[in-house]
Chimera marker file (.cmm) of the C-alpha trace (Angstrom):
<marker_set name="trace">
<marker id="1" x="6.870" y="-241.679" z="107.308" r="1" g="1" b="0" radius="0.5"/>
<marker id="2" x="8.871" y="-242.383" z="110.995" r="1" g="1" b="0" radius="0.5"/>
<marker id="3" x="12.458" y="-241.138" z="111.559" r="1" g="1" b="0" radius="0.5"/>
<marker id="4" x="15.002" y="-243.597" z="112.635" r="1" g="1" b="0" radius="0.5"/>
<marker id="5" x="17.361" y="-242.019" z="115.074" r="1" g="1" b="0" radius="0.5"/>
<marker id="6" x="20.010" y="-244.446" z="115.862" r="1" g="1" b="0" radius="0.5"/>
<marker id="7" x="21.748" y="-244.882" z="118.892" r="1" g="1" b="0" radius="0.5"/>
<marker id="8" x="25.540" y="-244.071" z="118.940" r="1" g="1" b="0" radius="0.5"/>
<marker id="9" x="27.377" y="-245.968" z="122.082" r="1" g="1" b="0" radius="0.5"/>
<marker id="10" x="28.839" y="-242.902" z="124.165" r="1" g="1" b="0" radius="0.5"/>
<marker id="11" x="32.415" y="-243.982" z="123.085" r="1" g="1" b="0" radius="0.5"/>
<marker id="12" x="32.141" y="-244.082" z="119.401" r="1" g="1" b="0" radius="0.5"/>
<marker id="13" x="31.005" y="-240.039" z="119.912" r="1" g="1" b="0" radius="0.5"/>
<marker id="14" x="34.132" y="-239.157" z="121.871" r="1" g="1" b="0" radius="0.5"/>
<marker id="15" x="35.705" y="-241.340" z="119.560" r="1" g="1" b="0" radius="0.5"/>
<marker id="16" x="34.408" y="-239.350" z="116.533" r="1" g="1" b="0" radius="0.5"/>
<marker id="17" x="35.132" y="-236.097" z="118.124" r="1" g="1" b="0" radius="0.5"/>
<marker id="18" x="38.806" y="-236.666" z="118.993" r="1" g="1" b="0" radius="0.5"/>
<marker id="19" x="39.430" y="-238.346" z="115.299" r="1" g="1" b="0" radius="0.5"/>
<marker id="20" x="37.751" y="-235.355" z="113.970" r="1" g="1" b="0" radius="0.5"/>
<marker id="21" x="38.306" y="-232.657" z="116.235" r="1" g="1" b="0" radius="0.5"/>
<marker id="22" x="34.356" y="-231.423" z="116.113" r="1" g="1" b="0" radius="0.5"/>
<marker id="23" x="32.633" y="-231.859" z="119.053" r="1" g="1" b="0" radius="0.5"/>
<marker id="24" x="29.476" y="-231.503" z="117.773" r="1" g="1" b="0" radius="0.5"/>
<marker id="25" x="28.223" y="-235.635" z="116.891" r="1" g="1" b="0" radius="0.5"/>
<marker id="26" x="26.390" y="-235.018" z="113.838" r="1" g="1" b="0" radius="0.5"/>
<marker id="27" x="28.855" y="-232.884" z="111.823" r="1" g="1" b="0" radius="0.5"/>
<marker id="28" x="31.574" y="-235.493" z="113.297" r="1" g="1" b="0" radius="0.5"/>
<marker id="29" x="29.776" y="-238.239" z="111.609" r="1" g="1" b="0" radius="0.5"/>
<marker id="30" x="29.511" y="-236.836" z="108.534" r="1" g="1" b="0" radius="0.5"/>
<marker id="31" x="33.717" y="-235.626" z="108.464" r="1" g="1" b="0" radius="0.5"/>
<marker id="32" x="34.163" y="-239.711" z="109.280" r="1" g="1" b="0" radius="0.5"/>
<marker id="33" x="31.836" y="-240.116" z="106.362" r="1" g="1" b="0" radius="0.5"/>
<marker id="34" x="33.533" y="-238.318" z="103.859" r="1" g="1" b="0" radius="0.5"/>
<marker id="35" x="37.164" y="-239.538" z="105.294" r="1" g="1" b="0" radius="0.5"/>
<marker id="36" x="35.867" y="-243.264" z="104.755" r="1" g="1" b="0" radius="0.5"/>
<marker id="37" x="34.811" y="-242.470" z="101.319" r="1" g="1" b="0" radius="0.5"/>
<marker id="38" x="37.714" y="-240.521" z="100.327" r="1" g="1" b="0" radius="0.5"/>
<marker id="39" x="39.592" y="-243.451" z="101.518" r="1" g="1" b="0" radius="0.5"/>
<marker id="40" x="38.161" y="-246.261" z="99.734" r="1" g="1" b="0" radius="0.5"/>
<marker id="41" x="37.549" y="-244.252" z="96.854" r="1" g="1" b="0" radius="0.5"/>
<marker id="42" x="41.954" y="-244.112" z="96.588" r="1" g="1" b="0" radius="0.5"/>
<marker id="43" x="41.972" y="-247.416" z="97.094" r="1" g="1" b="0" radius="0.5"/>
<marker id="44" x="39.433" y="-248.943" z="94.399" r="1" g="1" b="0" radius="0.5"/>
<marker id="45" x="41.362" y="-246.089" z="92.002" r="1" g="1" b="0" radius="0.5"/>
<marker id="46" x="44.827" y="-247.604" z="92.716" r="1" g="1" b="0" radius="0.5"/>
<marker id="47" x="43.297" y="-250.939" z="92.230" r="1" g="1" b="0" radius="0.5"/>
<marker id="48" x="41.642" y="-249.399" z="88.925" r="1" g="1" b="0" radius="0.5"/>
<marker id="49" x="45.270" y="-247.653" z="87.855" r="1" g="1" b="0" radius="0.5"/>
<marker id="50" x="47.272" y="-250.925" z="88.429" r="1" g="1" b="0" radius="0.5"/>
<marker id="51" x="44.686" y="-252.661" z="85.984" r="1" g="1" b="0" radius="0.5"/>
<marker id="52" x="44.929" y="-250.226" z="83.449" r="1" g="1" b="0" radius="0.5"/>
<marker id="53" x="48.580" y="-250.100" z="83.448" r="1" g="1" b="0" radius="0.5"/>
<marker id="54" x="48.839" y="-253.519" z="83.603" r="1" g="1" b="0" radius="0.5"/>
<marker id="55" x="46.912" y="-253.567" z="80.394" r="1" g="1" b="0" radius="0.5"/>
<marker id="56" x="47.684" y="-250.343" z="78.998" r="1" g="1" b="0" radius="0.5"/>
<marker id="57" x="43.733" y="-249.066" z="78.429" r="1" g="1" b="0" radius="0.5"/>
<marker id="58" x="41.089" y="-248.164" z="80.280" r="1" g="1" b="0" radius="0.5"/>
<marker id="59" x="38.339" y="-250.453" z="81.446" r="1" g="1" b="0" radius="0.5"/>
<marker id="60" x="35.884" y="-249.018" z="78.608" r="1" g="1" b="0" radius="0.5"/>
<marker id="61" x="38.958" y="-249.991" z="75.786" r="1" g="1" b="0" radius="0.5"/>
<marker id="62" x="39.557" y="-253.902" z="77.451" r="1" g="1" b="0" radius="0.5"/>
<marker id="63" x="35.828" y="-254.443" z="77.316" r="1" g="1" b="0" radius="0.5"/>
<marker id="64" x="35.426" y="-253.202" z="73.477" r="1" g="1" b="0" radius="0.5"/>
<marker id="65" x="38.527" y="-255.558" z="72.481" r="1" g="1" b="0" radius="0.5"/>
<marker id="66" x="37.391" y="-258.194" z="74.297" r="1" g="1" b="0" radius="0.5"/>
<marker id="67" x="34.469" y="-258.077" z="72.376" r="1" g="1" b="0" radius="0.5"/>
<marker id="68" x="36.199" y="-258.112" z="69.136" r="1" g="1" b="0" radius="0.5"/>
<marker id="69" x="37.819" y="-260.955" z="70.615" r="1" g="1" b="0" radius="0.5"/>
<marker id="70" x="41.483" y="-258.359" z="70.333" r="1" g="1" b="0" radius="0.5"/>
<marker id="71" x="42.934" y="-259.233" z="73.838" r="1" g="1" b="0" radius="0.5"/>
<marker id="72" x="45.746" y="-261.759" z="74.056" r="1" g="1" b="0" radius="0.5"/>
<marker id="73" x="44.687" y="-264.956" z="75.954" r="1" g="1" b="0" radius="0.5"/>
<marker id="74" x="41.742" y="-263.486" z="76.528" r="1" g="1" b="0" radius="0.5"/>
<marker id="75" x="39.863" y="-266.839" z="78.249" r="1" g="1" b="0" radius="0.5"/>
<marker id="76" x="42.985" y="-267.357" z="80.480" r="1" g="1" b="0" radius="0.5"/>
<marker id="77" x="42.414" y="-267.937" z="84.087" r="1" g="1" b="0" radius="0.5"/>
<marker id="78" x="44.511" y="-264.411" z="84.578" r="1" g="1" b="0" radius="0.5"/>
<marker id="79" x="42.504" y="-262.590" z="82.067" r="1" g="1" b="0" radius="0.5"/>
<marker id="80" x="39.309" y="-263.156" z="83.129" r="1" g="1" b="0" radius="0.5"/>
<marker id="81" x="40.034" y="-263.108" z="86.860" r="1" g="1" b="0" radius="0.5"/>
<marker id="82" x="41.522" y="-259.371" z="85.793" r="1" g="1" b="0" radius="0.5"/>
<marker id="83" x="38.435" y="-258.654" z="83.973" r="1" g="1" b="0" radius="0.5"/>
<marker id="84" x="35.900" y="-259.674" z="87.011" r="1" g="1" b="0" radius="0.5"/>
<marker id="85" x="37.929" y="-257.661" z="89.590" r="1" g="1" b="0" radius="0.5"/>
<marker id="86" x="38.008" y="-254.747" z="87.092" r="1" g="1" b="0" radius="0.5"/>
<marker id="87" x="34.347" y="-254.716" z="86.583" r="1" g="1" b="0" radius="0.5"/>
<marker id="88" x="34.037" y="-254.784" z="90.092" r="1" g="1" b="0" radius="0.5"/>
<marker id="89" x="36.028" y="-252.063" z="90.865" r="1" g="1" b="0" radius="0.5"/>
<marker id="90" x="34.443" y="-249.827" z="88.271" r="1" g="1" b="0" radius="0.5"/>
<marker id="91" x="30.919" y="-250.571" z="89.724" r="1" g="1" b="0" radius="0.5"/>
<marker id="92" x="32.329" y="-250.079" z="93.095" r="1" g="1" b="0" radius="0.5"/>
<marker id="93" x="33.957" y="-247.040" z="92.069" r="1" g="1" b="0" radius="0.5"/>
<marker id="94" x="30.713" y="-245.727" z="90.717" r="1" g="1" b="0" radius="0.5"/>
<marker id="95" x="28.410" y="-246.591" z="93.595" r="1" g="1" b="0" radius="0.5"/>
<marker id="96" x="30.963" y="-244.156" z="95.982" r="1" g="1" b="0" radius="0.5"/>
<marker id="97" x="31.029" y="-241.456" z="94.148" r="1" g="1" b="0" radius="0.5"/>
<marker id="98" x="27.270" y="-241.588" z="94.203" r="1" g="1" b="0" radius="0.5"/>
<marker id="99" x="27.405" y="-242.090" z="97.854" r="1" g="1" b="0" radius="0.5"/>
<marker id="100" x="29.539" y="-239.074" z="97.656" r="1" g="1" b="0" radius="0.5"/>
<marker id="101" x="26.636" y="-236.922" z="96.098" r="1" g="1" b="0" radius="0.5"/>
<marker id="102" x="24.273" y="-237.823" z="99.424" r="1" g="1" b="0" radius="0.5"/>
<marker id="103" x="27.334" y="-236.479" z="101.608" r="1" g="1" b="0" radius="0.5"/>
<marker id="104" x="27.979" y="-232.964" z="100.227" r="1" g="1" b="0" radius="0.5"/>
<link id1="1" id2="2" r="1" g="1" b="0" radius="0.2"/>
<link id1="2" id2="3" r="1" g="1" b="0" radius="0.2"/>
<link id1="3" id2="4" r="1" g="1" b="0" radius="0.2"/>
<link id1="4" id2="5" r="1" g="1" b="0" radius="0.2"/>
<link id1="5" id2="6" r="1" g="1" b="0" radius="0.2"/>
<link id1="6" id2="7" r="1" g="1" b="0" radius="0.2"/>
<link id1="7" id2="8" r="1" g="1" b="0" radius="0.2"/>
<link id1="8" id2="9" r="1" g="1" b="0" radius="0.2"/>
<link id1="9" id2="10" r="1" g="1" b="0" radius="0.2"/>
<link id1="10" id2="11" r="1" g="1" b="0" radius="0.2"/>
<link id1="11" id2="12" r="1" g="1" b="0" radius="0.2"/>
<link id1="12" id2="13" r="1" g="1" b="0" radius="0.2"/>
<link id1="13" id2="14" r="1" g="1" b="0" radius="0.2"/>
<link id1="14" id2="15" r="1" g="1" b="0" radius="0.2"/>
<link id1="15" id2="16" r="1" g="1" b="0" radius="0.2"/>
<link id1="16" id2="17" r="1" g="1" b="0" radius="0.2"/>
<link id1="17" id2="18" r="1" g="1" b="0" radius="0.2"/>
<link id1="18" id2="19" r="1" g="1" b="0" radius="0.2"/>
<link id1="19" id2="20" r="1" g="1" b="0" radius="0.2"/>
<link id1="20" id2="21" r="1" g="1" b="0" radius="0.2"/>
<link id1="21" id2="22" r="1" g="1" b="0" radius="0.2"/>
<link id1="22" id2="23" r="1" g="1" b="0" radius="0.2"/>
<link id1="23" id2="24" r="1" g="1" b="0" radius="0.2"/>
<link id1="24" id2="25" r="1" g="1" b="0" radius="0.2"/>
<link id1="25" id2="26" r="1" g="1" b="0" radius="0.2"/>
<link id1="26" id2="27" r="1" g="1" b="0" radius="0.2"/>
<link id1="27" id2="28" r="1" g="1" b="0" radius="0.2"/>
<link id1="28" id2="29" r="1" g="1" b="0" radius="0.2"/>
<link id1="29" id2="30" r="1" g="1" b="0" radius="0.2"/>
<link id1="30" id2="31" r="1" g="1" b="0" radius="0.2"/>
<link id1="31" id2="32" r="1" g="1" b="0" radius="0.2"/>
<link id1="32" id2="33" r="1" g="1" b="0" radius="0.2"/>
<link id1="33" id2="34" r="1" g="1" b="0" radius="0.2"/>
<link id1="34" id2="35" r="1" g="1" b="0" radius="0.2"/>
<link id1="35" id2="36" r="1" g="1" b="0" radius="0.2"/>
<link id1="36" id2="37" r="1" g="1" b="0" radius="0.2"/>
<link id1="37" id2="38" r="1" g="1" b="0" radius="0.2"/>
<link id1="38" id2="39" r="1" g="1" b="0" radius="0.2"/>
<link id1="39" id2="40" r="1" g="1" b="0" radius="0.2"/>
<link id1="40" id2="41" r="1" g="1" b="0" radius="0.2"/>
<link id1="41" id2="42" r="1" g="1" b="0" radius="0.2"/>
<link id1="42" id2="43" r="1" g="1" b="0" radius="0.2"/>
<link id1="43" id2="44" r="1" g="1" b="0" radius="0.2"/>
<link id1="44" id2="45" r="1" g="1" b="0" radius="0.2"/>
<link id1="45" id2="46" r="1" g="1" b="0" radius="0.2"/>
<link id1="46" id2="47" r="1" g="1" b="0" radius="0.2"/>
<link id1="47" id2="48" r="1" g="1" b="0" radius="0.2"/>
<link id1="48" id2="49" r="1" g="1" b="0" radius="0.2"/>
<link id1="49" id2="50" r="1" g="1" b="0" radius="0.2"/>
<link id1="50" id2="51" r="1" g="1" b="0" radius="0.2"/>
<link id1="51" id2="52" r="1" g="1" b="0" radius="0.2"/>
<link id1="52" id2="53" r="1" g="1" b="0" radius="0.2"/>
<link id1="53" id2="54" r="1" g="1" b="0" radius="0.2"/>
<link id1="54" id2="55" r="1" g="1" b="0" radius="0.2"/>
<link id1="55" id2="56" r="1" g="1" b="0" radius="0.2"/>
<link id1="56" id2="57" r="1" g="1" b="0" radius="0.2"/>
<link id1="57" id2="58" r="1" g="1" b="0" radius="0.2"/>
<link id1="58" id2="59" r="1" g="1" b="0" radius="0.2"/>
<link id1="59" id2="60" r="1" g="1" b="0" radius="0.2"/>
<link id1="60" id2="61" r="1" g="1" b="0" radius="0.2"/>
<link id1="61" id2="62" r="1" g="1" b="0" radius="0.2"/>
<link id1="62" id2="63" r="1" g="1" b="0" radius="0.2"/>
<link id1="63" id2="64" r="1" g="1" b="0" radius="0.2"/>
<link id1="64" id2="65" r="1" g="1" b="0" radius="0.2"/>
<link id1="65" id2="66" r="1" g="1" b="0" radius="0.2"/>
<link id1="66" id2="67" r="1" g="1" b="0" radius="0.2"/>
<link id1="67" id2="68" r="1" g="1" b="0" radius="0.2"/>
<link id1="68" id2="69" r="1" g="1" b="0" radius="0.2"/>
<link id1="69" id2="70" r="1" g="1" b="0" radius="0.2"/>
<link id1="70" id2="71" r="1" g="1" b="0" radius="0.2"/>
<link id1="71" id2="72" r="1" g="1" b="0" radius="0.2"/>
<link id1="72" id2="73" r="1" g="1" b="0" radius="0.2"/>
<link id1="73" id2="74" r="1" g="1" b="0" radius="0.2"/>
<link id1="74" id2="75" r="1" g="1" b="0" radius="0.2"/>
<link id1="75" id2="76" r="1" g="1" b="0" radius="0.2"/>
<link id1="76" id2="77" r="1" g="1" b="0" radius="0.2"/>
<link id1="77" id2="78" r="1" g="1" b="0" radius="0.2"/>
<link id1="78" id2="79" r="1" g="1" b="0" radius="0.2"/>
<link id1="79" id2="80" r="1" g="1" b="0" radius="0.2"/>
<link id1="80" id2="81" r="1" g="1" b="0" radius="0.2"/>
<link id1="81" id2="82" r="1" g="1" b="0" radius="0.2"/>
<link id1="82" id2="83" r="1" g="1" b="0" radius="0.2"/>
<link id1="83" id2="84" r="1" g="1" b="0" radius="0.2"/>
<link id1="84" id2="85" r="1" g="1" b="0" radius="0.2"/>
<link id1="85" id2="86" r="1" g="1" b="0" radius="0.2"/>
<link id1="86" id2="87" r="1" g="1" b="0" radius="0.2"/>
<link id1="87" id2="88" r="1" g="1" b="0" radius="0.2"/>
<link id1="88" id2="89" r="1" g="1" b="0" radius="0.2"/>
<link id1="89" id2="90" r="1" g="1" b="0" radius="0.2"/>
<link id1="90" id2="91" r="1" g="1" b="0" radius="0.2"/>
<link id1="91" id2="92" r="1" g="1" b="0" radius="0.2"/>
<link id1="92" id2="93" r="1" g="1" b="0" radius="0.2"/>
<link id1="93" id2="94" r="1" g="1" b="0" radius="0.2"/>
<link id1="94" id2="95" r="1" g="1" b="0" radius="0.2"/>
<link id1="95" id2="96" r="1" g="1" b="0" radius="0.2"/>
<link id1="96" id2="97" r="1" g="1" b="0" radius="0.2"/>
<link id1="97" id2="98" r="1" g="1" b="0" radius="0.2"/>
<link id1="98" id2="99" r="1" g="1" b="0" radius="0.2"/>
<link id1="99" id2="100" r="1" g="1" b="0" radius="0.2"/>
<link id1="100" id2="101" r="1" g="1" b="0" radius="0.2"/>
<link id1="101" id2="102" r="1" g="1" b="0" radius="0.2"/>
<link id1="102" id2="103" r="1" g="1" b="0" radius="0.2"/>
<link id1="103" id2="104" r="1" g="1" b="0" radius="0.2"/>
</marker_set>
């Protein structure tokens, strides 16, 4: 099996050093790492936490209703657009906190 050691452009080191204060590159890129994923894991959460006060349940509880057929206007344009975001967030949600398991 061959290693791939990528090539990081001079300024995105010193960049990663001054944003993290670490001068050493590898240890910078990995406190970047977890900062990105902290970050977009608030943001698909928010996203998740507007959706589930908007419908006052969690993902798990809209998909069993809509199942049963219990959600109001549940074929609506709005509806289903919420739904397909939602989804989407969960899955996204999911795949960063396994990301988040390679980075500790």
């Amino acid at each position: 099996m061959t290693t791939f050691t990528p090539t990081i452009p001079k300024i995105a080191l010193q960049a990663l050093s001054e944003l993290t204060g670490e001068p050493q590159a590898e240890i910078a890129l990995l406190i970047a790492l977890k900062d990105a994923l902290r970050y977009r894991l608030a943001i698909v959460e928010e996203a998740i936490a507007s959706l589930e006060q908007k419908y006052k349940m969690s993902f798990e509880q809209f998909l069993a209703r809509s199942e049963t057929g219990a959600i109001p206007e549940q074929f609506s344009y709005e509806v289903e657009s919420d739904f397909l975001e939602w989804d989407g967030l969960v899955s996204r949600k999911k795949n960063l906190e396994a990301i988040g398991q390679w980075l500790i």
